[in-house]
C-alpha positions in Angstrom: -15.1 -7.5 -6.1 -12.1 -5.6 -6.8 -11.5 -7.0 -9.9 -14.9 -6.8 -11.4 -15.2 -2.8 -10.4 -14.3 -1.9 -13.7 -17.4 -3.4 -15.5 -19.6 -0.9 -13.1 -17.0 1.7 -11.7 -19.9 4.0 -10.5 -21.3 1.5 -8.7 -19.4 -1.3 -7.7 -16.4 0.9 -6.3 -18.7 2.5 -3.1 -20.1 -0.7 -2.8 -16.5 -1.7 -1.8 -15.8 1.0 -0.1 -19.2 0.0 2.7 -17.5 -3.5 2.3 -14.3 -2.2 3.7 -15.6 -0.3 6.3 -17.9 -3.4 7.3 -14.9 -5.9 7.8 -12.8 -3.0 9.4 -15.4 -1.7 12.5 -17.2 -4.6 12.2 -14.9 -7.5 12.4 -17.3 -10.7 14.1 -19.4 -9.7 11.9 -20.8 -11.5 8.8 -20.5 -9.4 5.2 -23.1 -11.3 2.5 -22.6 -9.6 -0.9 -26.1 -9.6 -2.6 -25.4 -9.7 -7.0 -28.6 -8.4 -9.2 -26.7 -10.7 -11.3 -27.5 -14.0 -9.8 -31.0 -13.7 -10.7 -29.7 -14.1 -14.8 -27.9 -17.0 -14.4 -30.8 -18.9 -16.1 -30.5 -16.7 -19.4 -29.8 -19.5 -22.2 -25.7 -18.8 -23.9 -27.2 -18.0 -27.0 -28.7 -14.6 -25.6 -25.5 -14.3 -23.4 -23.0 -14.7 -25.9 -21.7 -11.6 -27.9 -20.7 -12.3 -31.3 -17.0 -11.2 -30.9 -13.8 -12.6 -30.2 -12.1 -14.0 -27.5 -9.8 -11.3 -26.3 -6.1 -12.2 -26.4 -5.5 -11.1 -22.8 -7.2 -12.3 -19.6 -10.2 -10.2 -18.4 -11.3 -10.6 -14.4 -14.7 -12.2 -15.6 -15.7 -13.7 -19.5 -17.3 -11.0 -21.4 -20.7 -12.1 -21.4 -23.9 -10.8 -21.0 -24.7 -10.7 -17.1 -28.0 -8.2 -16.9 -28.9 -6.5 -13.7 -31.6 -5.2 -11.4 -31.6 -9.4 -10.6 -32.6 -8.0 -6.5 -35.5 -6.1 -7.8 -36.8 -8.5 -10.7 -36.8 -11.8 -8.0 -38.6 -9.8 -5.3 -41.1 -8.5 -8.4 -41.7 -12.1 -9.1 -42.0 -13.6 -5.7 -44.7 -10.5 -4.9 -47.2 -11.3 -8.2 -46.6 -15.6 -7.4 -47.8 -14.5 -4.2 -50.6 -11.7 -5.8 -51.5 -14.4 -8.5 -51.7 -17.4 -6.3 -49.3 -19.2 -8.5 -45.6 -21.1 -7.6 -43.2 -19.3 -8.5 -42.1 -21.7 -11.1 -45.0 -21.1 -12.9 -45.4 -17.5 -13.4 -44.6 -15.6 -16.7 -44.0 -12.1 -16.6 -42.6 -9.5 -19.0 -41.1 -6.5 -16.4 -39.7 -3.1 -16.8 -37.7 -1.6 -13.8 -37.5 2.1 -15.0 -35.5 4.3 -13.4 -32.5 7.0 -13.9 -31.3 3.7 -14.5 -33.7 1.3 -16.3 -33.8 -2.1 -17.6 -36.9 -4.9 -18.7 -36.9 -8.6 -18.2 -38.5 -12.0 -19.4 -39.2 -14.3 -17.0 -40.9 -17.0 -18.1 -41.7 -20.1 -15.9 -40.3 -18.0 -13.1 -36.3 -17.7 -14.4 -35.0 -14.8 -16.5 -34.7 -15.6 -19.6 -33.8 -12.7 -21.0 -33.0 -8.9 -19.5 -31.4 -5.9 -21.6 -28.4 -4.6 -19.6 -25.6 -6.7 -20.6 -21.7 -6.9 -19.2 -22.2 -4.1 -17.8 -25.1 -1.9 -16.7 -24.9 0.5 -20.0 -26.2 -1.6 -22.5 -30.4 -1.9 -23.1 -32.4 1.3 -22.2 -31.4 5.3 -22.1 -32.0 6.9 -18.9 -31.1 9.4 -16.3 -27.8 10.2 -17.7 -26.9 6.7 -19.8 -27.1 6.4 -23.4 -28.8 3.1 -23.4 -27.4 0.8 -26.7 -26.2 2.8 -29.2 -23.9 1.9 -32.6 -20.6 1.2 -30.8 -18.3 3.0 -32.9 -20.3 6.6 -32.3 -18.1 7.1 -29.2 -15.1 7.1 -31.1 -16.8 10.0 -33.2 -17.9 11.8 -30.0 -15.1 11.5 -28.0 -12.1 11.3 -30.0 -10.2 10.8 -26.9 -12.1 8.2 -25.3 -9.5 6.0 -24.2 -8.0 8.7 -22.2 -9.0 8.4 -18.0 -10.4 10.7 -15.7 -10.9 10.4 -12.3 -14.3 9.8 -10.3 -15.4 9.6 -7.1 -11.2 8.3 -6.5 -11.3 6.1 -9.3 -10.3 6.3 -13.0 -12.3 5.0 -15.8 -12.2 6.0 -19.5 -13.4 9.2 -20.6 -15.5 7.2 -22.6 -17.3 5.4 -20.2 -17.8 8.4 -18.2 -19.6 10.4 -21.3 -21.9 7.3 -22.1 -23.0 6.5 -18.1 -22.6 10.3 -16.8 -23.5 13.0 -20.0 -25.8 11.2 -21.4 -29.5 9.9 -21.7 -32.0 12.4 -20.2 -29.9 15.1 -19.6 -28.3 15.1 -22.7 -31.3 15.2 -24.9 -33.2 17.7 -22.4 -31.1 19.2 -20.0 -32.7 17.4 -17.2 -32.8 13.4 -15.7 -36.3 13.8 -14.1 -38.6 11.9 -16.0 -41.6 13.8 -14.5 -40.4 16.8 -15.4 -39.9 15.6 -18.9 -43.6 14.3 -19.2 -44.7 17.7 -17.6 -43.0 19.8 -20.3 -44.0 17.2 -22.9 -47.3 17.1 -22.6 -48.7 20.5 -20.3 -51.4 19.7 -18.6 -53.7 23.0 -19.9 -52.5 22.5 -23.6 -54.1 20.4 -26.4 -52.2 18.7 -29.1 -52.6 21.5 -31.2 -51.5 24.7 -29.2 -49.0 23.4 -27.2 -46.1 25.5 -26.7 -43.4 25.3 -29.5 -40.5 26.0 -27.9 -37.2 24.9 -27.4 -37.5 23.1 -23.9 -41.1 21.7 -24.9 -39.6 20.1 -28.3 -36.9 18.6 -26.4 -39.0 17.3 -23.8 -41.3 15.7 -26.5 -38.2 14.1 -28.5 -36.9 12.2 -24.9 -40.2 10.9 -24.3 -41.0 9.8 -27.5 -37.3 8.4 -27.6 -37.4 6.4 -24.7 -41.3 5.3 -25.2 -40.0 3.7 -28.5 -37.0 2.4 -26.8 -39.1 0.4 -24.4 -41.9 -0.8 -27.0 -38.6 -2.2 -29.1 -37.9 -4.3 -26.0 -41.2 -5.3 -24.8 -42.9 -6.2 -27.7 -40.6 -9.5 -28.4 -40.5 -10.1 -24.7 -44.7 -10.5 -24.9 -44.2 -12.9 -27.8 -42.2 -15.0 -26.6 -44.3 -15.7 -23.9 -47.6 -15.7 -26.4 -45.6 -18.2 -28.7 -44.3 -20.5 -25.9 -45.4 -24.4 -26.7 -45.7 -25.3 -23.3 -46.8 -22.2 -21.2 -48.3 -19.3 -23.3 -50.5 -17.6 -20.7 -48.6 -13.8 -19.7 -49.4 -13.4 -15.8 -48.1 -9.6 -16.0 -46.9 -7.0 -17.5 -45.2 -5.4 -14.9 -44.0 -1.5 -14.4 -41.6 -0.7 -11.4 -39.2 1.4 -10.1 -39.1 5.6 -10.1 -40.6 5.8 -13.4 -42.4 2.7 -13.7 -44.0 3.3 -10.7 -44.9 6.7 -11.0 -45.4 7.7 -14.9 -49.0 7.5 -15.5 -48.6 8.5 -19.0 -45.9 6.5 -20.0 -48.1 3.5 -18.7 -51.4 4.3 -20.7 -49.1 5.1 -23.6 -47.1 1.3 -23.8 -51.2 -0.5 -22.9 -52.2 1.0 -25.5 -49.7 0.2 -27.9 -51.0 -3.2 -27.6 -54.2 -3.2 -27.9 -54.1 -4.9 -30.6 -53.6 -7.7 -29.0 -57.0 -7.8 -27.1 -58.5 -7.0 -30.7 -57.6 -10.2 -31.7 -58.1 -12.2 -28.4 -61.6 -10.2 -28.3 -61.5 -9.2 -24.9 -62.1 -6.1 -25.6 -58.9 -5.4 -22.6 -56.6 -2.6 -22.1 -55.6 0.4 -19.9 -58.4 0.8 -17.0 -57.7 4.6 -16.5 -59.4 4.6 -13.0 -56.8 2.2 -11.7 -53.7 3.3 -13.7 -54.4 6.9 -12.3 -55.3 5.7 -8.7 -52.5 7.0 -6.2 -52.6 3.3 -4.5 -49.3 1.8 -2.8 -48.7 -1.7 -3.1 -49.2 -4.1 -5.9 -52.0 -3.2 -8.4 -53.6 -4.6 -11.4 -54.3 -1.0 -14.2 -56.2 -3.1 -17.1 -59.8 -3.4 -17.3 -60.7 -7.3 -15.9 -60.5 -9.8 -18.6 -57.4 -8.0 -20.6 -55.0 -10.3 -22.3 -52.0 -8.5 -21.8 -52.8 -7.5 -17.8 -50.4 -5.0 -16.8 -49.4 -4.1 -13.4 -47.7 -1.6 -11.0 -45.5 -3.3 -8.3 -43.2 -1.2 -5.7 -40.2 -3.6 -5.5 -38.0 -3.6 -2.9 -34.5 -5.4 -3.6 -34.3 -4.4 0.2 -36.3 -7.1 1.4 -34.7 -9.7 -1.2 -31.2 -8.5 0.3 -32.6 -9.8 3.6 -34.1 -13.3 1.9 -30.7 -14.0 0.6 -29.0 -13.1 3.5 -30.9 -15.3 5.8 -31.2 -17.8 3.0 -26.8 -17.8 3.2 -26.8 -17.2 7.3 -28.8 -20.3 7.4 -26.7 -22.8 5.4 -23.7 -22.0 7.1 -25.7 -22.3 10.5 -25.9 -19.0 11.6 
């Protein structure tokens, strides 16, 4: 674990730290270490592989695409095989987990197949304060001194990383990482179109949203057709939003339906958002399309808690404990 910290340093360096204090006060007691990455393992090498050389020196782990939020996206699956009355070998499901930190994932047949977050958890979507995929030499331009370190939390990592995971995204582009807030100022509840305010913090707003709404159409759209072009198992069980934002953003929900209501023209469903139940303040898992809809979309609270505890049992068990 150690060795691997530098591929998430903001995350995987407190996560040793609860380790540490685990095996120190807590000695006869068993430590399972739960990976979002696991969940990937099943992404073919041609979508893993970056198109780069080996590097001459040796690095802790190959430099591969590993994707995360694995925790969140098997518990997501195991909830609508459960919902859907399916095995969990058979369900198809295109998900977004959106968050400060977001990221989406195909799942087809029940195994990712593919997710956006790469090596480490910087690549695929903006968010709270990341800057999502972006040209790769732009840092460079930015941050002129980007190979230089500075110290977080105890631990250096390169000025460059900290820009792109911790001054950018959200807050760079708006001055905030709430996504509510962002759809609030974007779109004022007592303003039409036409009259909203044109001001500074209202234009900003509007650019993130529309930013990171095209952002996650760009992802979701070839995730849907895959599963609509699949030989062998074409039917899409879900389109799934989770997480903060997922979970939360009616807007940004109505606005990526929508976007694809094209598809129910051609299916003639005559599909889409079901505003009632997209605007519903419902826990739980929830269908938010009208009944019939070709691309059924969904709100699921995940909990990568409760998978924690699967795995953990699952581990416990093997070894006989």
């Amino acid at each position: 674990m150690e060795e691997v910290s530098s591929f998430a340093p903001l995350h995987n360096h407190h996560a040793m730290l609860i380790v540490k204090e685990c095996l120190e006060h807590l000695p006869e007691a068993y430590s399972v270490l739960c990976f979002d990455t696991l969940f990937h393992q099943t992404i073919p090498q041609f979508r893993r592989q970056y198109a780069i050389s080996t590097p001459p020196h040796k690095t802790p782990v190959p430099l591969v695409k590993y994707g995360f939020h694995g925790l969140s996206y098997a518990n997501i699956r195991d909830q609508m095989a459960k919902e859907l009355g399916k095995a969990k070998n058979e369900v198809n499901l295109v998900v977004a987990h959106l968050g400060s930190g977001g990221s989406c994932c195909l799942i087809q047949n029940g195994e990712s197949k593919q997710t956006t977050m790469g090596v480490t958890p910087l690549e695929g979507l903006p968010g709270g304060t990341r800057s999502g995929t972006i040209d790769p030499s732009l840092i460079f331009h930015h941050t002129p001194d980007c190979s230089d370190t500075v110290k977080v939390s105890g631990r250096d990592i390169t000025k460059g990383e900290f820009v792109l995971n911790k001054e950018s995204g959200f807050q760079a582009l708006c001055g905030t990482n709430n996504f509510g807030t962002i759809t609030s100022r974007a779109f004022p509840s007592s303003s039409s179109p036409d009259d909203a305010p044109q001001n500074e913090e209202y234009m900003a707003a509007r650019l993130t949203y529309q930013l990171y709404l095209d952002h996650l159409l760009a992802v979701l759209a070839p995730y849907l057709s895959h599963i609509f072009s699949s030989p062998s198992n074409s039917t899409l069980d879900g389109l799934v939003f989770s997480g903060g934002i997922g979970e939360k953003s009616v807007k940004l929900r109505e606005d990526v339906v929508r976007h694809f209501a094209w598809v129910e023209q051609l299916a003639g469903t005559g599909g889409g958002i079901d505003e009632g139940r997209n605007g519903a303040d419902v826990e739980g898992t929830r269908e938010i399309t009208k009944d019939g809809s070709k691309v059924r979309a969904w709100v699921v609270e995940t909990s990568e808690e409760d998978e924690m505890v699967r795995m953990a049992e699952q581990e416990l068990s093997s070894l006989g404990k």
